[in-house]
C-alpha positions in Angstrom: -98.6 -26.5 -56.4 -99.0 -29.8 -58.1 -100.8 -30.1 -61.2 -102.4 -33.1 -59.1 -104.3 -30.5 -57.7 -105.8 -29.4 -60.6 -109.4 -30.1 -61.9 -110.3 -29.4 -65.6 -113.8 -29.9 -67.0 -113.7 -30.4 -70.4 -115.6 -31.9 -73.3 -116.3 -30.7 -77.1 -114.1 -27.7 -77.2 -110.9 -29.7 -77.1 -109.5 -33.1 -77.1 -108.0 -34.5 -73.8 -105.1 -35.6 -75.7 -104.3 -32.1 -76.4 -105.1 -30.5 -74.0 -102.9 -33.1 -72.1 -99.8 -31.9 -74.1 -100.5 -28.3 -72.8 -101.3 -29.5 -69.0 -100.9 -32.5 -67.0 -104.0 -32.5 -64.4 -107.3 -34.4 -64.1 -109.3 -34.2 -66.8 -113.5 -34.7 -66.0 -116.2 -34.2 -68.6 -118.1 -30.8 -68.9 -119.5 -30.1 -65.8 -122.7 -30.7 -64.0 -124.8 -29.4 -61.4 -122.9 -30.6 -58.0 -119.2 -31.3 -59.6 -117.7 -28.4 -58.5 -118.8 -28.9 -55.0 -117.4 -32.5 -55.5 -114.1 -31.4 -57.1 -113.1 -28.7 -54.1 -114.3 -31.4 -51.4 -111.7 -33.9 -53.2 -109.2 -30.9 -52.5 -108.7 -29.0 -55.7 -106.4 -26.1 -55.5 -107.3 -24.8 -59.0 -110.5 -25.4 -61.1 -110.3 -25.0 -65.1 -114.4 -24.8 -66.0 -114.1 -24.6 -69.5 -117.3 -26.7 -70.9 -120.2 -27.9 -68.6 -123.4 -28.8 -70.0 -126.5 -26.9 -71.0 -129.6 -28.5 -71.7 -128.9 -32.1 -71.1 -128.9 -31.8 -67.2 -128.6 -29.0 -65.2 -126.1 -26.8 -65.1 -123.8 -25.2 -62.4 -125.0 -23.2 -60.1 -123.4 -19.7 -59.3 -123.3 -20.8 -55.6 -120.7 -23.7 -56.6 -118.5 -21.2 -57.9 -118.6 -19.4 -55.1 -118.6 -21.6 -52.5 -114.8 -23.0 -54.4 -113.8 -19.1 -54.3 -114.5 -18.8 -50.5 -112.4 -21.8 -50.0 -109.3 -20.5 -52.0 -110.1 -22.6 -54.6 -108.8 -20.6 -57.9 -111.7 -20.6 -60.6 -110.8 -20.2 -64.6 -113.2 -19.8 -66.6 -113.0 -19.6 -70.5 -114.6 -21.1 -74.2 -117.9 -22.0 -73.2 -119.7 -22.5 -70.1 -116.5 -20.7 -68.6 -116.5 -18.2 -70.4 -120.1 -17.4 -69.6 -120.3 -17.9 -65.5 -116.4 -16.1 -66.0 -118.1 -13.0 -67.1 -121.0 -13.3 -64.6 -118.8 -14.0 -61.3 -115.2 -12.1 -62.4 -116.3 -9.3 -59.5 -116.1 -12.1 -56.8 -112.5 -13.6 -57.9 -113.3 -16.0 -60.7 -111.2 -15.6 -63.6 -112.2 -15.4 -67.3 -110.0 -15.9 -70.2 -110.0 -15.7 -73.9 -112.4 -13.5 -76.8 -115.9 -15.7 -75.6 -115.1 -14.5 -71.7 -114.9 -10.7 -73.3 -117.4 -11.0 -75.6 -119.9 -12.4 -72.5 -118.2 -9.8 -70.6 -119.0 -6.4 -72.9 -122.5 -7.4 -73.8 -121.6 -8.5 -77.3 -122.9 -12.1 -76.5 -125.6 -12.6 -73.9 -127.5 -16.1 -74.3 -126.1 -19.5 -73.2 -127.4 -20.5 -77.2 -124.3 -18.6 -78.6 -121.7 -21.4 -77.1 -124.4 -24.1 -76.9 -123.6 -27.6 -79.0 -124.8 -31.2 -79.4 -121.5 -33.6 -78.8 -121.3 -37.1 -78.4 -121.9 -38.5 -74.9 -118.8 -41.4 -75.1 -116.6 -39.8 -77.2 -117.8 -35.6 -76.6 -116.7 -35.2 -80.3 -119.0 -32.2 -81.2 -121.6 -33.1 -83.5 -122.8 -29.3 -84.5 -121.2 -25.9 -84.7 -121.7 -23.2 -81.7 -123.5 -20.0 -82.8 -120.2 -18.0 -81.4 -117.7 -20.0 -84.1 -120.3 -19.2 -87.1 -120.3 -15.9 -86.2 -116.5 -15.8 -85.8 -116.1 -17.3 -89.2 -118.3 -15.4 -91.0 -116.9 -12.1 -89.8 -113.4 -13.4 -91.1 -115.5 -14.1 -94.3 -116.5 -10.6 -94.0 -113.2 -9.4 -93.4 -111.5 -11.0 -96.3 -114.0 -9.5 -98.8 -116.0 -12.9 -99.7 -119.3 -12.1 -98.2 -120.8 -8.4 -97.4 -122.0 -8.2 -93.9 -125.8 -8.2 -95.6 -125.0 -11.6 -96.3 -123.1 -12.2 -93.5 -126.2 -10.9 -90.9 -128.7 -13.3 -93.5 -126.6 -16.2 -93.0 -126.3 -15.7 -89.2 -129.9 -15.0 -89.0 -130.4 -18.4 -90.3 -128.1 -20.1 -88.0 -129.7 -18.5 -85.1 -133.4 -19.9 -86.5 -132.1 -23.6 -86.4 -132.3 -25.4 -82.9 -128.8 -25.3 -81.6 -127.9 -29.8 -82.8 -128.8 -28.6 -85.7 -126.6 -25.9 -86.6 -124.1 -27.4 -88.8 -122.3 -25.1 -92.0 -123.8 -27.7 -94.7 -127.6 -26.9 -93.8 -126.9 -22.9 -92.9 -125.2 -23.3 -96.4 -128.4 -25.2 -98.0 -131.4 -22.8 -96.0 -129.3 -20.2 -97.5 -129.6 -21.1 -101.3 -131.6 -19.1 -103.4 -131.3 -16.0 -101.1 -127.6 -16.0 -101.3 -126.0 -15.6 -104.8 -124.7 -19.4 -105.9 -121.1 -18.3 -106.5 -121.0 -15.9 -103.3 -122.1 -19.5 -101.4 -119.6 -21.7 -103.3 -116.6 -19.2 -102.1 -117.6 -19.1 -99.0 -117.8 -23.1 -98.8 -114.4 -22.8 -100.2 -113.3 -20.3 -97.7 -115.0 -22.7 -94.4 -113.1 -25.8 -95.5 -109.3 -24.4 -96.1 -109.7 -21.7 -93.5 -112.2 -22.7 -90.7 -111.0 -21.8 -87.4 -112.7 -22.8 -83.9 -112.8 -19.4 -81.4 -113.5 -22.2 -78.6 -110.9 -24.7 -79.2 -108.6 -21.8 -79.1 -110.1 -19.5 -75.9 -109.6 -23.3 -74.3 -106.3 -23.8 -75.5 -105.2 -20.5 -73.7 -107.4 -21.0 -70.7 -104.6 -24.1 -70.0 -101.8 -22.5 -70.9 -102.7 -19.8 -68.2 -103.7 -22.4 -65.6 -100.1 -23.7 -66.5 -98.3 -20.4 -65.7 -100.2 -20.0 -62.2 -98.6 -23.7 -61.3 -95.4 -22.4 -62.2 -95.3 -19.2 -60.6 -97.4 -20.7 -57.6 -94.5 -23.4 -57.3 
């Protein structure tokens, strides 16, 4: 199979030009109601859905899945919106990667808020942090012994209360002061700047990697 073949919708949860240096195929932004449909018309062989958008428009239906999965289309789904209609549709062939996918997929996350972000329309640079990479974080924060988890489940609480654009860790940080010790708050801001990771950038990182090993065994 040629990566020609392939279709990736992607958008905030990692850069084309990376992504590009993991997988050579076409690259369309996050998916919409009606592009899957388009993409297997157009003859796509394998479909990466990895971000697709939320509130801005509407977003794709089960049915389109489907409908590429009844047509030998293979679907991966991971990181986001992926990771999401992956844990809804695995039973009928689609195919979920990465720790969002499971965490969708054992009940640990249910709502479409946890992977939900604003991101620029020209650029999709995201402009605010998804409730799934706070939580991830703050665990690690946990983990490592700089917050307790009453803290941690305070300062999730908070960044569940703010609409999803504006969940960003400098106003989580400010709600937070004055019910979160000052030093506790200032090691934690410490912590987020050397060590931040992003759980989606790296669920869609291995989403392509896999997409890259069916080419190659698929020929």
């Amino acid at each position: 199979m040629h990566e020609s073949n392939v279709v990736i919708f992607l958008g905030p949860s990692l850069d084309t030009e990376r992504a590009r240096k993991i997988l050579d195929a076409e690259y369309r932004p996050p998916a919409a109601r009606g592009d899957i449909f388009k993409a297997v018309k157009e003859g796509a062989k394998i479909i990466g859905l990895i971000d697709g958008v939320f509130f801005q428009a509407c977003a794709i239906a089960h049915r389109e899945i489907l409908y590429a999965l009844e047509h030998g289309v293979k679907v991966v789904g991971a990181s986001s919106m992926g990771a999401l209609r992956a844990s809804e549709l695995d039973v009928y062939g689609m195919e979920g990667v990465g720790r969002i996918y499971e965490l969708y997929k054992n009940g640990e996350l249910v709502s479409d808020d946890e992977v939900a972000l604003l991101f620029e329309p020209e650029s999709l640079k995201p402009l605010s942090e998804p409730l799934v990479n706070i939580r991830y974080n703050l665990d690690r924060a946990e983990a490592r012994g700089i917050i307790n988890n009453e803290v941690k489940e305070r300062l999730v609480g908070i960044a569940r209360s703010l609409y999803y654009p504006e969940r960003v860790y400098d106003r989580i940080l400010s709600v937070a002061e004055g019910e979160v010790d000052r030093e506790t708050l200032e090691q934690l801001k410490k912590f987020l700047r050397e060590e931040l990771r992003d759980l989606k950038r790296e669920d869609a990182i291995e989403a392509l990697r896999r997409i890259k090993a069916l080419i190659e065994r698929e020929g």
